[in-house]
N, CA, C and O atoms as CSV, one atom per row, in Angstrom:
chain,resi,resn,atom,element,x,y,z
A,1,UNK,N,N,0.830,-1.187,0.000
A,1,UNK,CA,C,0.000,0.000,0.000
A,1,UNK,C,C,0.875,1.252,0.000
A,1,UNK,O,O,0.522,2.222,-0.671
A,2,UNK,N,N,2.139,1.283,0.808
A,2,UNK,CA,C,2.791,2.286,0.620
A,2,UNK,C,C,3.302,2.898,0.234
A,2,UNK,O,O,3.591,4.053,0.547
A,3,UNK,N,N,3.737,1.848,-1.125
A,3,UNK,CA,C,4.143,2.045,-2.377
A,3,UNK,C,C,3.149,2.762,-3.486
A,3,UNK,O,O,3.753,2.943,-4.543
A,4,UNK,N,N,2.628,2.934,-3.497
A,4,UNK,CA,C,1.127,3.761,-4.175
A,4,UNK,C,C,0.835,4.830,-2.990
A,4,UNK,O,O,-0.382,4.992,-2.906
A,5,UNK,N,N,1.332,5.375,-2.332
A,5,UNK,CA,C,1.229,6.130,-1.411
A,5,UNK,C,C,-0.669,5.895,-0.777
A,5,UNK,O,O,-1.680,6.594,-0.703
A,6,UNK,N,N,-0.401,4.972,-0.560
A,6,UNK,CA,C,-1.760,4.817,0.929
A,6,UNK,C,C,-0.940,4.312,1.909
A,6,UNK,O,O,-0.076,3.436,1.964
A,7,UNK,N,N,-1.493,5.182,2.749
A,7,UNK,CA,C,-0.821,4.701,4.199
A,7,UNK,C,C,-1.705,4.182,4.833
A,7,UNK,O,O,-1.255,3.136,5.299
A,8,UNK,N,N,-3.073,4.378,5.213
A,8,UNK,CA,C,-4.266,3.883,6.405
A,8,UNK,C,C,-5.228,3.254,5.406
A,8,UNK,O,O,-5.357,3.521,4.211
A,9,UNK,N,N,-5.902,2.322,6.184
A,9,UNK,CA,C,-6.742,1.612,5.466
A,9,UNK,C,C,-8.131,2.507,4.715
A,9,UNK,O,O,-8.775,2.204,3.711
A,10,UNK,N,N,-8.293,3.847,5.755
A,10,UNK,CA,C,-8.961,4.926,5.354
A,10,UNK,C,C,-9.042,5.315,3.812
A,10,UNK,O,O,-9.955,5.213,2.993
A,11,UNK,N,N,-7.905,5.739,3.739
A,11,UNK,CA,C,-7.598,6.519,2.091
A,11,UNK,C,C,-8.504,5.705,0.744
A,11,UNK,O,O,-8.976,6.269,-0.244
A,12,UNK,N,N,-8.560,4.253,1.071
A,12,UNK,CA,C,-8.494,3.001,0.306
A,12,UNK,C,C,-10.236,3.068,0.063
A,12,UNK,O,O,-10.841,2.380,-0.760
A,13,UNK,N,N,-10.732,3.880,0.817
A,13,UNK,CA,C,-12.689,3.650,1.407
A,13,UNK,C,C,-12.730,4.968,0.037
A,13,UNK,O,O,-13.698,4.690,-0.671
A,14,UNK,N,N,-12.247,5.818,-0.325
A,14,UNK,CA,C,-12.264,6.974,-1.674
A,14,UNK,C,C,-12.465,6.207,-3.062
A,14,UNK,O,O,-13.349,6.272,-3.915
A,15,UNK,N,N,-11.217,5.406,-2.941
A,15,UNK,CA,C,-10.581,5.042,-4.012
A,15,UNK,C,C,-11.347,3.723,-4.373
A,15,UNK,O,O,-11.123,3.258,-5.490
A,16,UNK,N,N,-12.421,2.924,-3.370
A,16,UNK,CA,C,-12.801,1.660,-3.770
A,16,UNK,C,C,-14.323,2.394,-4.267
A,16,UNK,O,O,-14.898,2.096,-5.314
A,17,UNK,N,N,-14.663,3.094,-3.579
A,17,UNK,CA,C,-15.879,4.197,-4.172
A,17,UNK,C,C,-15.725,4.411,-5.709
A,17,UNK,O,O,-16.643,4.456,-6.527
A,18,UNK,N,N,-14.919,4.487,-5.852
A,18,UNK,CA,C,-14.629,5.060,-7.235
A,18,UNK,C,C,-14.942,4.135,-8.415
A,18,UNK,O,O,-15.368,4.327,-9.554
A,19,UNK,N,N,-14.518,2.908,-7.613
A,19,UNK,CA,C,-14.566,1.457,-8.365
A,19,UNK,C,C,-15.681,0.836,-8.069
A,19,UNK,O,O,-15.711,-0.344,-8.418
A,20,UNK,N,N,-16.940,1.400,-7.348
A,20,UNK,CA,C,-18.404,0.866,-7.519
A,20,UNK,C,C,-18.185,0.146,-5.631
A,20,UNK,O,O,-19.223,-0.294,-5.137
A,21,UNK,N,N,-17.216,0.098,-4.970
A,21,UNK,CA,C,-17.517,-0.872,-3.762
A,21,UNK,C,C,-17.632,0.279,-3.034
A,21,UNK,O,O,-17.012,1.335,-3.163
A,22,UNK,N,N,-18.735,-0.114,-2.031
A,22,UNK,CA,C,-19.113,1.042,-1.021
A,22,UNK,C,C,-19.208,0.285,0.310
A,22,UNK,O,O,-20.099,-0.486,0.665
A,23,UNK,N,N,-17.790,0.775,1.161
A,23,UNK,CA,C,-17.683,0.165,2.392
A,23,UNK,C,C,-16.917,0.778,3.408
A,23,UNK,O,O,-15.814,1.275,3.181
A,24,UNK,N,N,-17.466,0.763,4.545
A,24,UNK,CA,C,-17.078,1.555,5.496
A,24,UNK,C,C,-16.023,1.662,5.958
A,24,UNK,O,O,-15.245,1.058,5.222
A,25,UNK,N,N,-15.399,2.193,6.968
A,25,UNK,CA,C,-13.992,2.830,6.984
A,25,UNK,C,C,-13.573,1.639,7.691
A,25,UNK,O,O,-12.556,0.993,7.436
A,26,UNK,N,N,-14.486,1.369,8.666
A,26,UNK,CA,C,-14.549,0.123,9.717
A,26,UNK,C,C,-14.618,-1.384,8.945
A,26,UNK,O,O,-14.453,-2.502,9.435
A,27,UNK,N,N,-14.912,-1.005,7.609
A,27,UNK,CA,C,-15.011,-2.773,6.741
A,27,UNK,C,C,-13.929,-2.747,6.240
A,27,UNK,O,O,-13.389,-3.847,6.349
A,28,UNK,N,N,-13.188,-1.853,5.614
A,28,UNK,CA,C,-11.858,-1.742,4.805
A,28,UNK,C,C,-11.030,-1.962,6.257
A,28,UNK,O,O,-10.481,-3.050,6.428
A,29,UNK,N,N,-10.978,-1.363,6.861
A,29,UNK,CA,C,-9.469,-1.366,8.274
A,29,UNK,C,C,-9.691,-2.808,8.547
A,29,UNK,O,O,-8.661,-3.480,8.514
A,30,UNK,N,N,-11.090,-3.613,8.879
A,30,UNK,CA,C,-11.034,-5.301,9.075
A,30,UNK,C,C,-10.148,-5.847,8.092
A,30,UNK,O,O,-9.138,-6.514,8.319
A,31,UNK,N,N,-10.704,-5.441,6.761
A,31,UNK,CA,C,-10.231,-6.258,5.556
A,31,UNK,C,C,-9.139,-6.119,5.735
A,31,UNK,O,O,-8.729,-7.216,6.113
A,32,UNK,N,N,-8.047,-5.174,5.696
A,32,UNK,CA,C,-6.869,-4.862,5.873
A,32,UNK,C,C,-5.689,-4.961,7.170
A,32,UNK,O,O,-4.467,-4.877,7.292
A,33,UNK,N,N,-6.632,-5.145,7.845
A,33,UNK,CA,C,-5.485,-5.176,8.936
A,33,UNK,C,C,-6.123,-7.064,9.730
A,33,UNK,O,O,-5.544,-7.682,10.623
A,34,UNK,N,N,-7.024,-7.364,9.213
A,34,UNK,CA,C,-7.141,-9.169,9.395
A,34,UNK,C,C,-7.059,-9.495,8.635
A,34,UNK,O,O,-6.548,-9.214,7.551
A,35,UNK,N,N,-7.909,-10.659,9.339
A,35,UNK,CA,C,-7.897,-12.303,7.904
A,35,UNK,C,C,-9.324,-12.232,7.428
A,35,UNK,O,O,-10.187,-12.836,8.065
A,36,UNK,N,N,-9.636,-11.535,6.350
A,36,UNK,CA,C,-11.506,-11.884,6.194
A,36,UNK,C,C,-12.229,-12.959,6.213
A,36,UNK,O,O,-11.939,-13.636,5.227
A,37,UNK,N,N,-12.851,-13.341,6.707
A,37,UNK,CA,C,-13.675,-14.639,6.127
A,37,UNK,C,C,-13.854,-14.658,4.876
A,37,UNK,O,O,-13.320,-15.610,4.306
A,38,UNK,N,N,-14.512,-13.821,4.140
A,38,UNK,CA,C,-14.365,-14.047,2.697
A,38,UNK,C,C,-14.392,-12.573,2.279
A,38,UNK,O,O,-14.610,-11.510,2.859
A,39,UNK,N,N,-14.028,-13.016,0.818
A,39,UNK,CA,C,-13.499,-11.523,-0.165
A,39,UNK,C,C,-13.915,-12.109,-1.606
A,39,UNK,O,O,-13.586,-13.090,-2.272
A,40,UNK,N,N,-15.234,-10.496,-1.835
A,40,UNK,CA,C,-15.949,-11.075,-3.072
A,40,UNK,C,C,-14.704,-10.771,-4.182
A,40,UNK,O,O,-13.724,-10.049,-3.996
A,41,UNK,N,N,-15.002,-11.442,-5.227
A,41,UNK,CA,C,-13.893,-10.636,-6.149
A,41,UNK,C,C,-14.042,-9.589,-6.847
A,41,UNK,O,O,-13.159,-9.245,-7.631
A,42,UNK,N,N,-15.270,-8.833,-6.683
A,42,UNK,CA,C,-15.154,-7.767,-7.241
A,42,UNK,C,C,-14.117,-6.469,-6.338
A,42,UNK,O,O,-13.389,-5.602,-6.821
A,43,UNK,N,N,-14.409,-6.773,-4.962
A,43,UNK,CA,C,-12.869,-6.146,-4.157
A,43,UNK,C,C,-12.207,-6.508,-4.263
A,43,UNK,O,O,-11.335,-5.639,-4.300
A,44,UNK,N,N,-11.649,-7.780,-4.426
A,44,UNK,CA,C,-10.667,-8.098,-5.014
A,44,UNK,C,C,-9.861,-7.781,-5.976
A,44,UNK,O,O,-8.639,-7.699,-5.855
A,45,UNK,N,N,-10.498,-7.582,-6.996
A,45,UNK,CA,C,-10.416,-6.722,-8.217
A,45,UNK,C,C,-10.051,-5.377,-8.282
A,45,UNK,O,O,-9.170,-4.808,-8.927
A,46,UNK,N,N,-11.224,-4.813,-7.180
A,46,UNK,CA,C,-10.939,-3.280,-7.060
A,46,UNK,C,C,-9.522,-2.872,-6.189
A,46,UNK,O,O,-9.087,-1.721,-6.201
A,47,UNK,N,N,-8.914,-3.902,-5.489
A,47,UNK,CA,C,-7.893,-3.440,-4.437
A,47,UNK,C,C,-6.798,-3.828,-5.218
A,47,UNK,O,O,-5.804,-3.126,-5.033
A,48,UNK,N,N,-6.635,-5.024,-6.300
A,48,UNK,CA,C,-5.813,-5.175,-7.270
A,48,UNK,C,C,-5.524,-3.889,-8.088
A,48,UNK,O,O,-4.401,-3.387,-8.043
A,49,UNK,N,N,-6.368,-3.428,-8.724
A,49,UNK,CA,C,-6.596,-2.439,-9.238
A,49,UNK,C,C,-5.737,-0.756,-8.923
A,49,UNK,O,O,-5.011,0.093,-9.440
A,50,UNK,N,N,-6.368,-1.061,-7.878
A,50,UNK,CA,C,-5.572,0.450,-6.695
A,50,UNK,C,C,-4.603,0.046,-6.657
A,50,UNK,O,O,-3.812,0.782,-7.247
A,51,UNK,N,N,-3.979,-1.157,-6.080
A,51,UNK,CA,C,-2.515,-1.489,-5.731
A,51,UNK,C,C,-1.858,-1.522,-6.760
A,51,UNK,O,O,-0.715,-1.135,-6.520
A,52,UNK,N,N,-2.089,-1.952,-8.424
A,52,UNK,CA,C,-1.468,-2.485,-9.440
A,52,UNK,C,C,-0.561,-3.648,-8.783
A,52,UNK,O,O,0.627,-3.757,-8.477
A,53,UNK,N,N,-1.433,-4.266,-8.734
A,53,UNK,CA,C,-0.716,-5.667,-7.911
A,53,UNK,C,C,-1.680,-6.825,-8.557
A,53,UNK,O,O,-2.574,-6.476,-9.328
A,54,UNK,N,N,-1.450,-8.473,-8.172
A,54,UNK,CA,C,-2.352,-9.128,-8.657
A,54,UNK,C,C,-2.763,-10.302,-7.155
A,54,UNK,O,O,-2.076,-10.634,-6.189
A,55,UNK,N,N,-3.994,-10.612,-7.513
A,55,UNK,CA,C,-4.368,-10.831,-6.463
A,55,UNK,C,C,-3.206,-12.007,-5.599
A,55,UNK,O,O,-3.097,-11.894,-4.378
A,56,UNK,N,N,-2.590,-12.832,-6.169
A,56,UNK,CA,C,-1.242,-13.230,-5.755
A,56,UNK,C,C,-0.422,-12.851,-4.699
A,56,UNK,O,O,0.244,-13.560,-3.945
A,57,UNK,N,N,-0.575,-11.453,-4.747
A,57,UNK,CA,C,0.346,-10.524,-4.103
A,57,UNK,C,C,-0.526,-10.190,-3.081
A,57,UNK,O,O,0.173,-9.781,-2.155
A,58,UNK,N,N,-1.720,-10.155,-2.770
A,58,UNK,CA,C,-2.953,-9.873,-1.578
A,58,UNK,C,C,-3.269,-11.042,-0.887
A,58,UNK,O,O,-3.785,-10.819,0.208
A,59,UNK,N,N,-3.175,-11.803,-1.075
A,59,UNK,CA,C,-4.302,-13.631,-1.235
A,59,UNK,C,C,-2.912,-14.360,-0.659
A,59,UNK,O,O,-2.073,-14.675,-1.502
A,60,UNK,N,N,-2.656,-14.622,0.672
A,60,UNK,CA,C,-1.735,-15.835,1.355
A,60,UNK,C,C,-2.612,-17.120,1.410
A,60,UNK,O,O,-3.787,-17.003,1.758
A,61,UNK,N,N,-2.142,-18.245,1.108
A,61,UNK,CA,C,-2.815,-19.335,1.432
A,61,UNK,C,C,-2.108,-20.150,2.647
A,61,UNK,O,O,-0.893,-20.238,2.823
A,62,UNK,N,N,-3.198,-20.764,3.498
A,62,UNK,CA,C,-2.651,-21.302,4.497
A,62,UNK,C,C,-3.277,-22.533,4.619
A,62,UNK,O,O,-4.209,-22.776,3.852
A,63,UNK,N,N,-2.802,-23.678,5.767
A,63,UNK,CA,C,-3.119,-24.821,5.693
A,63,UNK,C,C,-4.084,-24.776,7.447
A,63,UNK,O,O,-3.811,-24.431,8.597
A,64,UNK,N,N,-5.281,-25.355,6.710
A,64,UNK,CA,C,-5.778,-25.724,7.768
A,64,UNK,C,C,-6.057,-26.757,8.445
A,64,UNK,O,O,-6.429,-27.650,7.685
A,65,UNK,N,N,-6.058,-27.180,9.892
A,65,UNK,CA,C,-6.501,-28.119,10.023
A,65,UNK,C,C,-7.138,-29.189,9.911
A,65,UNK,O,O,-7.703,-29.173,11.004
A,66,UNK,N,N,-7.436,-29.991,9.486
A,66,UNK,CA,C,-8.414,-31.004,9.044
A,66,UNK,C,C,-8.812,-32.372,9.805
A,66,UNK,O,O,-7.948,-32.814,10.562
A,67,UNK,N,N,-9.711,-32.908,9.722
A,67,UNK,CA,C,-9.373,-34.411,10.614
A,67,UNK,C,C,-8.473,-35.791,9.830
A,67,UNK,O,O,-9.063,-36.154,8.813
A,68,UNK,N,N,-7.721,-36.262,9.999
A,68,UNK,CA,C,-6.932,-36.697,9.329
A,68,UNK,C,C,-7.899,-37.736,8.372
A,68,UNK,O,O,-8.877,-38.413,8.688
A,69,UNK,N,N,-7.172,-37.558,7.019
A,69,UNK,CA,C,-8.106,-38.467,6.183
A,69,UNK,C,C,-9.412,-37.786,5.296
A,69,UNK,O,O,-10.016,-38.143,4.284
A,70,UNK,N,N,-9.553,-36.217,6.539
A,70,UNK,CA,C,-10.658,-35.664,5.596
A,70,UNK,C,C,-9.742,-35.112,4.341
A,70,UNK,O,O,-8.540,-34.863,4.425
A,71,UNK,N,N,-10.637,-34.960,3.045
A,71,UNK,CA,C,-10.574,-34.304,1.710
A,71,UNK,C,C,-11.130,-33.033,2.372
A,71,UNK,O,O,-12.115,-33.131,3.104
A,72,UNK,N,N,-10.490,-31.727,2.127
A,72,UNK,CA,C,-11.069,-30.458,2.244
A,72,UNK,C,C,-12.673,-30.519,1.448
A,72,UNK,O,O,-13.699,-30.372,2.112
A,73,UNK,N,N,-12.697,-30.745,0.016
A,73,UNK,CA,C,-14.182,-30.920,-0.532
A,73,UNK,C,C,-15.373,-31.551,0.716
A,73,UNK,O,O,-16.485,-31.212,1.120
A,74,UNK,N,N,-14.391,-32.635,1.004
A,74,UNK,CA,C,-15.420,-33.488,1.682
A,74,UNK,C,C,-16.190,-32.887,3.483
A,74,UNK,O,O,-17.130,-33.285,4.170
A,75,UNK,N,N,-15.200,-31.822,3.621
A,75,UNK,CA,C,-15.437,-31.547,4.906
A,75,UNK,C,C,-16.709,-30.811,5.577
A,75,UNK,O,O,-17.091,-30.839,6.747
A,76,UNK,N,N,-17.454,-29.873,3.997
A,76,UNK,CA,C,-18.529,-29.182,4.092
A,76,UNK,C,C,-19.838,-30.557,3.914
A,76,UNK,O,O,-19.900,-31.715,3.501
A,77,UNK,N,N,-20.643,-29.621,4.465
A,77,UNK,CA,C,-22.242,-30.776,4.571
A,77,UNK,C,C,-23.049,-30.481,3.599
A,77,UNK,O,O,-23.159,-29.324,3.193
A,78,UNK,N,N,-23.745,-31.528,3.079
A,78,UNK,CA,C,-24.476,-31.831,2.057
A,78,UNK,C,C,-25.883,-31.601,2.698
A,78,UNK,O,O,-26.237,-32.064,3.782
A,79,UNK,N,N,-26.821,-30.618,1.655
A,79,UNK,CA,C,-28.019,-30.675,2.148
A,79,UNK,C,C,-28.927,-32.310,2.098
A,79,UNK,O,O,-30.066,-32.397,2.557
């Protein structure tokens, strides 16, 4: 971010406006300073965008726990 001169997660709530996402100062500082539960891709897009970055460069993947033997697919419930 600092490299594009944004410093606070603030500045970023202008600039995603601009790009159609409308979210509060308090939803951008979560997004940015945690781990979201989820991230549609159209912010995704839009924060790519601002950053000139690709989502690669935003998006860490991590390993989660599992019960041994589960398939991640398999772990969600079937209606």
């Amino acid at each position: 971010m600092a490299s594009h001169h944004v410093f606070t997660a603030i500045e970023l709530v202008p600039l995603l406006r601009e790009r159609g996402i409308d979210l509060s100062a308090s939803q951008v500082h979560r997004l940015v300073s945690g781990t979201p539960e989820r991230l549609s891709l159209q912010v995704l897009s839009a924060l790519c965008a601002i950053l000139s970055c690709t989502p690669a460069d935003l998006v860490a993947m991590s390993r989660t726990s599992a019960p041994r033997g589960a398939h991640p697919a398999r772990r969600m419930s079937r209606p």
